[in-house]
N, C-alpha and C positions, 0 to 999 in steps of 0.2 A: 339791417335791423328789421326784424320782422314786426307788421300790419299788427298795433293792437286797439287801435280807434275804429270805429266803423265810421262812415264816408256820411258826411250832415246829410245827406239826400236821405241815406238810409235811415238813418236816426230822426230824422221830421216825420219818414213815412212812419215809421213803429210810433211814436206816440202820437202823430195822429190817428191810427188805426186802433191803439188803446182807449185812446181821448172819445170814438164815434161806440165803443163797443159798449161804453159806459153810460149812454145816454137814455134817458128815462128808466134810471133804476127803482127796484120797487125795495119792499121792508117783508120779514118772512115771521112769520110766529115761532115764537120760542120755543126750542127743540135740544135734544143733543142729537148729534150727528158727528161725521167723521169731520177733519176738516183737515183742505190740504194748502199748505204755505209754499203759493210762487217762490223761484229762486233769489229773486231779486229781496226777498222779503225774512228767506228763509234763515238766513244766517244771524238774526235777531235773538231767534232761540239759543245758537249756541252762543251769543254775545250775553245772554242772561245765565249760563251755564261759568265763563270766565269772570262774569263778575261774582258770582258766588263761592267760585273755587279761588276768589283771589286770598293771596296771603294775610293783607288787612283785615281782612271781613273776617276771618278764618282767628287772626288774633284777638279781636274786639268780640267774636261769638254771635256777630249780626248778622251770619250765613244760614241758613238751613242744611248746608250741605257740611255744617262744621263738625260732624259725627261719622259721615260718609265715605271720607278718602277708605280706600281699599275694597267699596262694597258693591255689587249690582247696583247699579243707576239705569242704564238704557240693556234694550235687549242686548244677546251676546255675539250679535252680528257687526254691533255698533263699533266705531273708531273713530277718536277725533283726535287731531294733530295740531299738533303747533312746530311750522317750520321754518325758524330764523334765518335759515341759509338757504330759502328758495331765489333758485332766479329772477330777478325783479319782481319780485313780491313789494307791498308796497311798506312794510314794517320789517326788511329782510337788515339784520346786522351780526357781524361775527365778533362782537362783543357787548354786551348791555351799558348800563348807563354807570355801573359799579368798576366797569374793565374786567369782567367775569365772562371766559369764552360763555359762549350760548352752542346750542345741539338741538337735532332734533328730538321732541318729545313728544310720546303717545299718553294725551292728556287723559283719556277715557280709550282704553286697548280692552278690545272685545267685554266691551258694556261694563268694565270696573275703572271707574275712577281712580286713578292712578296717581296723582300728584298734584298740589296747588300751584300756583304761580308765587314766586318766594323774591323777593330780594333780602340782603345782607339783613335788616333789620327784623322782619317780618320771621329771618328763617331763627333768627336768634332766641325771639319771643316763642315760637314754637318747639324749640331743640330740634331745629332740623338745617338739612346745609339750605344755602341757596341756592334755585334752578338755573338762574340767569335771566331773569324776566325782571329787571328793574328797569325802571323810565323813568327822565328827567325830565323837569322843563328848562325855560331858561331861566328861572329863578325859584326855581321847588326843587326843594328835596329829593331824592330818591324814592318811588313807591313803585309797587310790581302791577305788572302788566303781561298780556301777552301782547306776542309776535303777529304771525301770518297764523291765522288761527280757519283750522278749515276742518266740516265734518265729511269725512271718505264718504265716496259713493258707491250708492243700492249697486242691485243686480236689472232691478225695472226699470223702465221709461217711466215717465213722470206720465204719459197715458196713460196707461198699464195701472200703475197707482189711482188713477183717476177713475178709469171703464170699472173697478172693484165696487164702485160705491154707487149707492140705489137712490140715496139721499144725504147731499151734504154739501162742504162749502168752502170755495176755492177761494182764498184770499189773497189778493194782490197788491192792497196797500193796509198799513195797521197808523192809527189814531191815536196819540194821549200815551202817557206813560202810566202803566197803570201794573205794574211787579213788583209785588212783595221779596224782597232776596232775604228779609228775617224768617218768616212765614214760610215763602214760595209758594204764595196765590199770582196768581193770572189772571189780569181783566185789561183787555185795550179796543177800543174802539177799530171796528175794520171795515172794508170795501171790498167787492168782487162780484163770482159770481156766485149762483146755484148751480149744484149738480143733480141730474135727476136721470138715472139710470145709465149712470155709467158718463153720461155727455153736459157740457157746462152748456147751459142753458140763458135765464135772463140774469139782470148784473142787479148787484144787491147794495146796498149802501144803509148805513147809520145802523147798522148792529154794532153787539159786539161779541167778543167771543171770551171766553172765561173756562177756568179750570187751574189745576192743582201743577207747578212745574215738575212734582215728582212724578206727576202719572202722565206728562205730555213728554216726559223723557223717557219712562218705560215705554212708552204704548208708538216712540218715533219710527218713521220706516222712509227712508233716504230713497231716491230716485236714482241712476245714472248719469245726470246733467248735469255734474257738478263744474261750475267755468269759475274760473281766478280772476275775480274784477277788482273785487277792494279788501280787508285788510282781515278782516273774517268770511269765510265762504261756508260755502253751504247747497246740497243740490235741493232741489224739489223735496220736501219734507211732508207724506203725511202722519199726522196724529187722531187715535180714537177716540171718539167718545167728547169733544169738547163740549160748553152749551153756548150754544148760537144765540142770543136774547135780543130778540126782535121788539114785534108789539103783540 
């Protein structure tokens, strides 16, 4: 079986060396600027993306994106997957909670929104079939969900994405819930760093960052780095133009 933990030495060193890099951060004045979403962080965005394109939301009309199946969403580079039959993936099943084979699906194939998440009821209320994306609990009904939900990766390194920017803001951890999936407004609390001429510089705390999810899904540009940790992935993500709201 092959090594997917890293060795506790290893793992005490990285967050103590995240934990030291953090210390004495400051507060920056409110700007727009680019900003780029660590990996660890990144797959948040497309987890706001799956809850919007879910079949629910999509019946009841509490989606923004309930007009959208078939249309540009993200540039035409873009591709986002949902794969039920990856090798230990941690939400991998070759059948849903209905007994409905599952497949793999390109949820967003070159930046058009392709398909919502459907189970039997959800596909009924829409006149459409089911994808295979229903999930149970142990005492709830049937409601759709994705799989192993991951955005394909850039052509760049996540430096590369970084060195482009003169001024902006590398975020490593995000605060509060704070997305609109009626609307699709963006506002959450974040931590990180400042970028200033290509190089991440001192660490920043208690902003936040804000903006529109239609325009942080056009304006996304995916890194290289993309690793399989947990049940939505995502590599190094920058997006344009957010506003940084300092003091």
């Amino acid at each position: 079986m092959p090594q997917t933990l890293k060795a506790p030495r290893q793992s005490a060193a990285n967050a103590g060396e995240r934990a030291v890099k953090r210390l004495n951060p400051r507060k920056v004045t409110t700007r727009r600027v680019p900003v780029v979403f660590d990996r660890r962080i990144a797959g948040t965005l497309i987890g706001h993306l799956a809850s919007a394109a879910n079949g629910a939301s999509i019946a009841r009309k509490t989606s923004f994106l309930r007009e959208k199946r078939g249309e540009q969403i993200f540039a035409p580079d873009i591709d986002i997957i949902d794969d039920p039959l990856r090798k230990r993936g941690l939400r991998s099943r070759p059948f849903d909670a209905e007994g409905v084979a599952t497949s793999v699906r390109k949820v967003v194939e070159a930046g058009v929104l392709k398909t919502w998440f459907l189970d039997s009821a959800t596909a009924r209320e829409l006149d459409l079939q089911t994808t295979g994306h229903a999930h149970r609990g142990v005492s709830s009904p049937p409601s759709p969900g994705p799989s192993n939900l991951h955005l394909a990766a850039g052509a760049k390194s996540a430096e590369a994405l970084i060195a482009e920017i003169a001024d902006g803001f590398y975020v490593t951890d995000l605060i509060g819930v704070g997305v609109n999936l009626v609307t699709g407004d963006y506002s959450r609390g974040a931590s990180g760093f400042w970028i200033e001429n290509g190089v991440l510089t001192y660490p920043v705390s208690e902003v936040t960052i804000a903006g529109h999810l239609t325009e942080i899904f056009k304006s996304l540009t995916p890194a290289n780095d993309l690793a399989f940790r947990y049940g939505t992935n995502a590599p190094t993500v920058r997006v344009e133009g957010l506003t940084v709201a300092g003091h």
